[in-house]
C-alpha positions, 0 to 999 in steps of 0.5 A: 615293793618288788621294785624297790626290793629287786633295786629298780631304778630309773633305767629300768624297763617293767614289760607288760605281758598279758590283757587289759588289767595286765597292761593298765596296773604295769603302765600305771607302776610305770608312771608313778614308780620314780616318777616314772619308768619305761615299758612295753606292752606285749598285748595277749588278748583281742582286747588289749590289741585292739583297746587296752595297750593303745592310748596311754590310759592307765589306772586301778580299780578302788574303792568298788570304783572303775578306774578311779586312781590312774594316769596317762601313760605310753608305753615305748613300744607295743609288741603284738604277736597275733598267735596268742589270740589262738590260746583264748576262749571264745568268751574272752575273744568277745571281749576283744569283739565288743570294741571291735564293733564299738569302732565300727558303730562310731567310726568306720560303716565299712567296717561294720558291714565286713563284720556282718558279713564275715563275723561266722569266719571270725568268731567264734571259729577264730581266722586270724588271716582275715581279723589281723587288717580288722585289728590294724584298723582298729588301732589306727582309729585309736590313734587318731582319736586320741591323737587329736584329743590325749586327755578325753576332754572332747572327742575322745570320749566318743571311745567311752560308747557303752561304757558308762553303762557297762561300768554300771553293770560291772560295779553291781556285779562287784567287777565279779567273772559272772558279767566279763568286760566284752558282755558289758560293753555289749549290753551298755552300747544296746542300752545307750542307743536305746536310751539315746532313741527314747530321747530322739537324738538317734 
């Protein structure tokens, strides 16, 4: 309605200013407005830098359903300014670390080792200094993935580690602020790898 309203057309640019839920309700507007408009993404979250503004997945909630309606979408550009980290509250920062620690699980030993030995000077203290590479590489293991694999029928659903679960425990908590994104990711890997020990596959 705003679009429609302010005479949006297909020249128009909407800009993305804010965390995941931001970021994936503009780039699905974007994609289904006119068939589709342009737009960028300012991530403001640990999460949304890392994760949400990266990879073109782009959806809502309905239903009581996570992400049931969506589409995948780039943005045109990703714009990330690391100051507005400094804004967050250390539960939101959890948030951006629980994918943090998902890459380093699945794809990088190096990384989870710097994050064992480093995580009293990156959280809940933030150093922006030393998280900034950690990010940057964070990013380049997303694009590779999904790179190799845009529509997650193969090995981009090794980015999905801990989700399934967590979507579960959001769901029962009606996507409520008692259980953020970060807590259930956690939870969902710890669940997943032990189920995954109890079948002898890890």
């Amino acid at each position: 309605d705003f679009l429609i309203l302010n005479k949006c057309n297909k020249d128009s640019l909407i800009i993305g200013f804010g965390g995941g839920t931001v970021l994936d309700t503009v780039g699905f507007v974007a994609s289904v407005y006119m068939r589709g408009i342009s737009h960028v993404f300012f991530p403001t979250t640990l999460l949304s830098m890392v994760e949400a503004a990266i990879g073109g997945k782009t959806a809502i909630n309905y239903n009581n359903i996570r992400n049931l309606i969506g589409s995948i979408n780039h943005p045109k550009h990703i714009i990330i300014i690391l100051d507005y980290l400094k804004s967050l509250p250390k539960e939101e920062l959890l948030n951006g670390f629980a994918e943090i620690i998902k890459y380093a699980l699945i794809l990088d030993e190096n990384l989870f080792n710097e994050l064992e030995k480093n995580i009293q000077d990156l959280y809940p203290q933030l150093n922006i200094n030393k998280l900034e590479h950690i990010i940057i590489q964070c990013i380049k293991h997303k694009v590779h993935v999904v790179s190799k694999d845009e529509h997650d029928c193969g090995l981009r659903k090794i980015l999905n580690f801990g989700h399934t679960f967590a979507h579960g425990f959001e769901a029962a908590k009606n996507f409520s602020n008692k259980l953020n994104h970060g807590e259930a990711v956690l939870l969902g890997m710890i669940t997943a790898a032990e189920l995954s020990y109890m079948k002898k596959l890890l």
